[in-house]
C-alpha positions as CSV (number, residue, x, y, z in Angstrom):
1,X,-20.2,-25.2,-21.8
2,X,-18.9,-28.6,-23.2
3,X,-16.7,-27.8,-26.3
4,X,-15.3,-31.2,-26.6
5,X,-16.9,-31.6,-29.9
6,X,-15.4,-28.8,-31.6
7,X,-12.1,-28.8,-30.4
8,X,-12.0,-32.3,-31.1
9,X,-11.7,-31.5,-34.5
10,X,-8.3,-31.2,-35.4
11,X,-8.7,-29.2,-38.7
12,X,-9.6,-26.3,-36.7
13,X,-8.1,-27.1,-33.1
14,X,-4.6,-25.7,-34.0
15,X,-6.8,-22.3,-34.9
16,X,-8.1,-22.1,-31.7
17,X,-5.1,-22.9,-29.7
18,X,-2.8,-20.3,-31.0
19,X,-5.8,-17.2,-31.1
20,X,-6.5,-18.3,-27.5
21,X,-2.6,-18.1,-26.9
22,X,-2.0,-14.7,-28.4
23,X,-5.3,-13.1,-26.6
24,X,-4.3,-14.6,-23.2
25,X,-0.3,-14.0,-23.4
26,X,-1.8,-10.0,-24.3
27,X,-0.1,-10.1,-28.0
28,X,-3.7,-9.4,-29.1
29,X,-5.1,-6.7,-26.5
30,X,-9.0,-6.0,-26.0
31,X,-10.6,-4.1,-28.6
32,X,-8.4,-5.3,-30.9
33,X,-9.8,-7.0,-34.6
34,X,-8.0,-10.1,-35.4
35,X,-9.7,-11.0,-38.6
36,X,-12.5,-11.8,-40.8
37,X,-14.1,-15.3,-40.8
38,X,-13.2,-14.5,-45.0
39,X,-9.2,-13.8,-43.7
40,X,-9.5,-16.8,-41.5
41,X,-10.8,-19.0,-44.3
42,X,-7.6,-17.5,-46.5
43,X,-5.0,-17.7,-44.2
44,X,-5.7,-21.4,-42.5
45,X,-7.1,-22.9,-45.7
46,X,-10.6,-24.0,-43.9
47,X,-13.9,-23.9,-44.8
48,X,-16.4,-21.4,-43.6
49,X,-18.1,-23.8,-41.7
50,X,-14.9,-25.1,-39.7
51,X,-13.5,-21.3,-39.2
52,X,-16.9,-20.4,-38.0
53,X,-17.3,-23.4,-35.3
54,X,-13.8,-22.6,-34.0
55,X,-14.9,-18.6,-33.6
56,X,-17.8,-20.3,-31.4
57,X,-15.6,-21.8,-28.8
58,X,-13.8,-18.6,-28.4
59,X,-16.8,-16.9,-28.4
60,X,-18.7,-19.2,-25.7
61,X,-15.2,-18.8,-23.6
62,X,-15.5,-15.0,-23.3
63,X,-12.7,-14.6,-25.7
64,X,-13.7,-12.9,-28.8
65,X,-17.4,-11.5,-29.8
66,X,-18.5,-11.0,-33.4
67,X,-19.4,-7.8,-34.8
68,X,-21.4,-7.5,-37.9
69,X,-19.9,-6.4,-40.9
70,X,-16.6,-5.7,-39.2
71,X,-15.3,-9.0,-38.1
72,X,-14.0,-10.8,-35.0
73,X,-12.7,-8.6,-32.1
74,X,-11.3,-9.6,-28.8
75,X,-13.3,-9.2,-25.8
76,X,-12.7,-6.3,-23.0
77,X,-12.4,-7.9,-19.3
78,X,-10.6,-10.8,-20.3
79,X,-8.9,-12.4,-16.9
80,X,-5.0,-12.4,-17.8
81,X,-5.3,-9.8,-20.2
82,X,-6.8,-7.1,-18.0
83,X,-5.5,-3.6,-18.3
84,X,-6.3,-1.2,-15.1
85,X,-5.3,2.2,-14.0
86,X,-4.9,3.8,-10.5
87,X,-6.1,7.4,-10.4
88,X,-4.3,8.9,-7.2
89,X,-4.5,13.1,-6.8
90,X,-0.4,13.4,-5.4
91,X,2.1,10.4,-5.2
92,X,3.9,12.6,-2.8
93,X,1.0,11.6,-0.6
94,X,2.6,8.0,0.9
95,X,-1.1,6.8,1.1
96,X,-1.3,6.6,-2.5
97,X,2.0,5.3,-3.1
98,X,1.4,2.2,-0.6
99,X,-2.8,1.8,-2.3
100,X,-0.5,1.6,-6.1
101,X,1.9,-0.8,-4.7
102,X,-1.1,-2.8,-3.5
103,X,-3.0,-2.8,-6.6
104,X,0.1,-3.4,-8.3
105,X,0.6,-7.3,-6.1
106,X,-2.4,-7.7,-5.6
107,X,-4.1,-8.7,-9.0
108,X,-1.7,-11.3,-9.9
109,X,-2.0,-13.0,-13.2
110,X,-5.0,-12.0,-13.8
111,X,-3.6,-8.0,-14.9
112,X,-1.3,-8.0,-17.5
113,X,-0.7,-4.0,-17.1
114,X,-1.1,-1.6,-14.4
115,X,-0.9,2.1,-15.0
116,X,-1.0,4.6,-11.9
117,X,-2.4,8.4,-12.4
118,X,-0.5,10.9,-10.9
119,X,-2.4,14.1,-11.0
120,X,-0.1,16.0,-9.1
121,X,-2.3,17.6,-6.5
122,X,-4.0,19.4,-9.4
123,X,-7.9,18.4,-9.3
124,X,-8.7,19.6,-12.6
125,X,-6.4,17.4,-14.2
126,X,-7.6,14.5,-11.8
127,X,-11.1,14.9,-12.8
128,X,-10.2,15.1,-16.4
129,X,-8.5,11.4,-16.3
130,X,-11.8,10.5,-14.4
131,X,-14.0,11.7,-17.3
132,X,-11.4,9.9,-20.2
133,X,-11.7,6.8,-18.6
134,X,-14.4,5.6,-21.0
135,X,-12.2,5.9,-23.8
136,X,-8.7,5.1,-22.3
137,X,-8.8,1.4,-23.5
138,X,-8.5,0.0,-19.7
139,X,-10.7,-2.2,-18.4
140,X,-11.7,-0.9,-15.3
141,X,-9.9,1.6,-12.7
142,X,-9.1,1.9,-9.0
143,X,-10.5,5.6,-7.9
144,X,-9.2,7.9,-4.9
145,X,-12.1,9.0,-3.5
146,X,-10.8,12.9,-3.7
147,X,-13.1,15.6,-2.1
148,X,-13.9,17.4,-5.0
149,X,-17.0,19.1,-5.8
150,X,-17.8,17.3,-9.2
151,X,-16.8,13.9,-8.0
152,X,-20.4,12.2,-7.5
153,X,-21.2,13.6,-11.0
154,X,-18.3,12.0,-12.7
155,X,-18.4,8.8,-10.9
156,X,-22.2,8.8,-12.0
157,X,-21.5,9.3,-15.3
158,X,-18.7,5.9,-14.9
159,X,-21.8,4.0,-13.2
160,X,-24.5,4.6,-16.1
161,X,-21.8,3.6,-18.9
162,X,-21.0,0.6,-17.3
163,X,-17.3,1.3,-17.0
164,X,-16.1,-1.1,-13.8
165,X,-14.0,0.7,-11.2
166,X,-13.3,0.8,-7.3
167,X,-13.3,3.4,-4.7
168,X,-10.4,3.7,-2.2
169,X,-10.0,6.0,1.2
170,X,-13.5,6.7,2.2
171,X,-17.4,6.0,0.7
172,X,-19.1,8.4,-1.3
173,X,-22.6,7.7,-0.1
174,X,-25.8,7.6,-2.0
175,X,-23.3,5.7,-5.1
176,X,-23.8,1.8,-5.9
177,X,-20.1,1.2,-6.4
178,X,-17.7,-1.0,-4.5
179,X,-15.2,1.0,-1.7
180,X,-12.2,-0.2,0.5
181,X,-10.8,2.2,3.0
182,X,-9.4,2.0,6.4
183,X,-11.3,1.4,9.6
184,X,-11.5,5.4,10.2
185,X,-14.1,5.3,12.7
186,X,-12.0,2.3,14.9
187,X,-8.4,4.5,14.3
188,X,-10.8,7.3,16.0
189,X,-11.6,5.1,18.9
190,X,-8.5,3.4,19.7
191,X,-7.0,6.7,19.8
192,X,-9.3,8.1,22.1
193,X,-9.2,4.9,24.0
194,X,-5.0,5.2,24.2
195,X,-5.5,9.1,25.4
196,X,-8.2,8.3,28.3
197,X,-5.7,5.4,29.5
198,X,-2.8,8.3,29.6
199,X,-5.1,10.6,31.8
200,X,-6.2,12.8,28.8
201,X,-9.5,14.9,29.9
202,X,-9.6,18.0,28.0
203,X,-9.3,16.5,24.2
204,X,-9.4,18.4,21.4
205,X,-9.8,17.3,17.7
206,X,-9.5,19.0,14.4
207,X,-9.6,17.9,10.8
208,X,-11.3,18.5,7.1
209,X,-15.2,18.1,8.1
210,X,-16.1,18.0,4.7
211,X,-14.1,14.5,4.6
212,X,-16.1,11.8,5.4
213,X,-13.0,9.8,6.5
214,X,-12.5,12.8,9.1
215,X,-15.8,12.9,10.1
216,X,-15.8,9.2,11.2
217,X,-12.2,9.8,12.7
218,X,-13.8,12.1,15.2
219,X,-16.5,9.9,16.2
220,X,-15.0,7.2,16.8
221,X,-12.6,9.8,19.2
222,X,-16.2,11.6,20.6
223,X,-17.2,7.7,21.6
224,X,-14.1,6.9,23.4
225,X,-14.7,9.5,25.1
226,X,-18.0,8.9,25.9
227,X,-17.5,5.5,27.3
228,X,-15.1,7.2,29.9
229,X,-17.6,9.6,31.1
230,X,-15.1,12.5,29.6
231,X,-17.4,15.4,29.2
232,X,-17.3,16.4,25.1
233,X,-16.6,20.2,24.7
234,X,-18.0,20.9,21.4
235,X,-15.6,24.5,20.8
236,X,-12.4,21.5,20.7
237,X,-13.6,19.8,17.9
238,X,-12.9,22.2,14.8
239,X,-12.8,22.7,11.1
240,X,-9.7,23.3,9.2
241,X,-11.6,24.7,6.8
242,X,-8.7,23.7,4.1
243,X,-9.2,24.8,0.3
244,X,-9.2,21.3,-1.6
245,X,-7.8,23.4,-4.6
246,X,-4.4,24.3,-2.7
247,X,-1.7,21.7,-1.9
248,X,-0.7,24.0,1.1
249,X,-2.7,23.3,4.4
250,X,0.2,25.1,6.3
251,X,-1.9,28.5,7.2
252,X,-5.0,26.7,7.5
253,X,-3.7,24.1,10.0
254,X,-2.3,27.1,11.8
255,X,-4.9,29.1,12.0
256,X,-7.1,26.1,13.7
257,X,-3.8,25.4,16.3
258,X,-4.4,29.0,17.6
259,X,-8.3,29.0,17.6
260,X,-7.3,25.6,19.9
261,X,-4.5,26.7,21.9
262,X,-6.5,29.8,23.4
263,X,-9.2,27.0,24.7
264,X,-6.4,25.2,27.0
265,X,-6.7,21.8,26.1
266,X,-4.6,19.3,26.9
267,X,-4.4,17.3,23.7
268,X,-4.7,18.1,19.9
269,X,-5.8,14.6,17.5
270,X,-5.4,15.6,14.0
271,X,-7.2,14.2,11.4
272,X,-4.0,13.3,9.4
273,X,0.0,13.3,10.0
274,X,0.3,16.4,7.6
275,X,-1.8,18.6,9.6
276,X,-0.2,17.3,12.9
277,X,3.5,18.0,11.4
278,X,2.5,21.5,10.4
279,X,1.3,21.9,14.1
280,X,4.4,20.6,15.5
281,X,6.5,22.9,13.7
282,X,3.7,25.8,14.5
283,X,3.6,25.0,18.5
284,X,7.2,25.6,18.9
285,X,7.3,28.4,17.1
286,X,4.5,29.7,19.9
287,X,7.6,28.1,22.4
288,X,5.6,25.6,23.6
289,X,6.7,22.1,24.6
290,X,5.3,19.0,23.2
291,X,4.3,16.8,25.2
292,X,4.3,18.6,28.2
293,X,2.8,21.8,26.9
294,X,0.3,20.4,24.6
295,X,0.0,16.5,23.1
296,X,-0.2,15.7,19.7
297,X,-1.7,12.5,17.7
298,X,-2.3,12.0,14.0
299,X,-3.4,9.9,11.5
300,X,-1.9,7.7,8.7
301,X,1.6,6.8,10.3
302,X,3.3,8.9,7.1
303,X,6.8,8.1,7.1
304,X,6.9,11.8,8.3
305,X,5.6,11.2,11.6
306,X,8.8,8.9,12.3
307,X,11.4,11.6,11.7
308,X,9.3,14.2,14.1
309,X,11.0,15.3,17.4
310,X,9.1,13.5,19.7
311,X,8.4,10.6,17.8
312,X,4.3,11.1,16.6
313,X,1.6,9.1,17.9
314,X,-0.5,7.9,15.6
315,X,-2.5,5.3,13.9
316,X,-1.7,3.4,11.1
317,X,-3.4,2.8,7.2
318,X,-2.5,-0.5,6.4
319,X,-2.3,1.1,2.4
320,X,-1.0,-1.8,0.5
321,X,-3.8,-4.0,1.9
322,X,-6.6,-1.5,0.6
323,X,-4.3,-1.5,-3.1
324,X,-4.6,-5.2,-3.0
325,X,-8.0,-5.8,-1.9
326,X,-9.7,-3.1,-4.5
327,X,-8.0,-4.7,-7.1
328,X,-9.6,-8.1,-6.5
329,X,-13.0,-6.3,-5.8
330,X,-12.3,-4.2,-9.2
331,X,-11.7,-7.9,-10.7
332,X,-15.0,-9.2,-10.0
333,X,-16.7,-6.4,-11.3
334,X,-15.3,-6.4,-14.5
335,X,-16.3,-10.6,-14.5
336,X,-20.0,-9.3,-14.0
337,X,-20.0,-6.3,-16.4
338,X,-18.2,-9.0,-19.3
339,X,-20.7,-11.0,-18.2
340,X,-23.7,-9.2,-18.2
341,X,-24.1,-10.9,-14.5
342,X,-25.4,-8.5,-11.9
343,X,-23.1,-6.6,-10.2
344,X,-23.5,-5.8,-6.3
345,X,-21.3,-3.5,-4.8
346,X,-19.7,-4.1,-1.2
347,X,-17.8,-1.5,1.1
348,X,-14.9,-3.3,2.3
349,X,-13.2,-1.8,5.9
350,X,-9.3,-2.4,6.2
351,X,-7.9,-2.4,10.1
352,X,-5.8,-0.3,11.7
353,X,-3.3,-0.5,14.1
354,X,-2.2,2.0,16.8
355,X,1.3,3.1,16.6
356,X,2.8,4.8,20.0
357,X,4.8,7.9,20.5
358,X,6.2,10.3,22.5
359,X,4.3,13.1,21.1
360,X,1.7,12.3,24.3
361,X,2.7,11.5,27.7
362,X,3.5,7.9,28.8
């Protein structure tokens, strides 16, 4: 829009210089009423009609919108003066730390304040932030997809009041909304593909089925597999059957080691480093060896799986990339909802990269 006539006007130019200023250097925050076209009139010594033609510029620039009766307000989604949280279910979890850290560079001027969610492995307290989000005052959110029973409901319930926000870690089919996550499916086959290249026949897998992250971890190892003409032995490829409510996987991980280890297979992939730490520690408590007993791969690359005695193999999230990537996805979909411009999602896959170790044979 051509506003060259208005701010060419020099009565009211030096109005619409300093609002712009204070709304784009965050002084005044979204939400927030910064007058009256009455106070305006008072305070600057204009006329209605001048006071009223500046409001239009910094209307017709996204800046400000008029409510009746109440006065001027400043506009939610403003690029610069954007306000986002990260929701993220444990920041002991190095996954979530790297996605914040992401989010965090990735959003450059455009975010003037990032806060990050910890809820402390308690999902009732992460679906609570969910549900506030609403009425929190940010402008849009970047979401750990957590496998929690009332999560499609509450991300529904975001979707039909048009609050803007981005899934990370895995897709949460039959939603409309925008997800980055890793390329779980391709970590899944180049392991596979690493383990055939070692000699690996018997290969077993286990993980949280009820993940769809794990899920596509597994095929992608089932299709390596297949493309060597390795027969697939469907009693190796388990549940963990882990309660999402408890922090503690340690008996469940245990439990699915020993269902394994009486099937005599030659290799374990887990569906994440924790798991495949709590099996290390397991396995040579049974007195086996590792590699040459049983080998061991995971998933992640945790800064865990470096300190383990043999040195993990696993593959790696690149975790700041997804941070940095939904931030700039969450960014555009603020634009269209400030916009009223339609909105449509994508589902953005982050690569991973194989990382070697001695916890399978050479």
């Amino acid at each position: 829009m051509n506003t060259s006539l208005n701010t060419g006007n020099k009565i009211y130019k030096k109005l619409i210089d300093e609002l712009r200023s204070k709304i784009l250097s965050g002084k005044y925050r979204p939400g927030d009423m910064i007058g009256s076209e009455y106070a305006f009139c008072r305070t600057y010594y204009m006329s209605r009609v001048s006071i009223r033609s500046a409001i239009d510029v910094l209307v017709a620039e996204g800046l400000v919108e008029r409510r009746p009766g109440k006065g001027v307000f400043v506009r939610s989604g403003i690029p610069g003066n954007l306000r986002v949280q990260v929701i993220v279910p444990d920041l002991v979890m190095a996954h979530c730390v790297q996605i914040s850290q992401g989010v965090r560079s990735g959003g450059g001027s455009l975010i003037s304040e990032v806060s990050v969610s910890d809820s402390c492995g308690d999902p009732e307290a992460f679906a609570k932030t969910i549900e506030k989000l609403p009425i929190s005052g940010f402008d849009g959110a970047v979401i750990y997809a957590l496998n929690i029973p009332e999560m499609p409901q509450l991300l529904s319930s975001l979707i039909i009041k048009k609050f803007p926000f981005v899934l990370v870690d895995k897709s949460m089919p039959g939603l409309n909304v925008s997800t980055v996550h890793s390329d779980n499916y391709g970590g899944g086959l180049l392991t596979g593909r690493e383990l055939v290249k070692r000699g690996y026949k018997r290969i077993a897998f286990a993980g949280d089925f009820s993940a769809s992250s794990c899920i596509e971890r597994m095929q992608g190892l089932k299709d390596a597999m297949n493309d060597a003409s390795i027969p697939y032995d469907r009693s190796l490829f388990i549940d963990i059957e882990v309660d999402n409510t408890v922090k503690d996987w340690t008996s469940a991980v245990s439990a699915a080691t020993d269902k394994l280890l009486a099937l005599k297979p030659e290799l374990i992939s887990y569906s994440n480093d924790v798991a495949a730490a709590i099996a290390f520690k397991h396995i040579r408590e049974l007195g086996l060896r590792i590699p040459e007993d049983i080998g061991i791969t995971g998933f992640d690359d945790d800064p865990l799986s470096s300190f383990l005695q043999p040195r993990l193999a696993t593959i790696r999230q690149n975790s700041a990339q997804i941070g940095a990537a939904a931030i700039n996805e969450l960014i555009n979909c603020i634009k269209a909802y400030s916009s009223s411009a339609e909105y449509v999602a994508r589902h953005i896959t982050i690569p991973v990269d194989w990382i070697p170790g001695a916890s399978i044979r050479s």
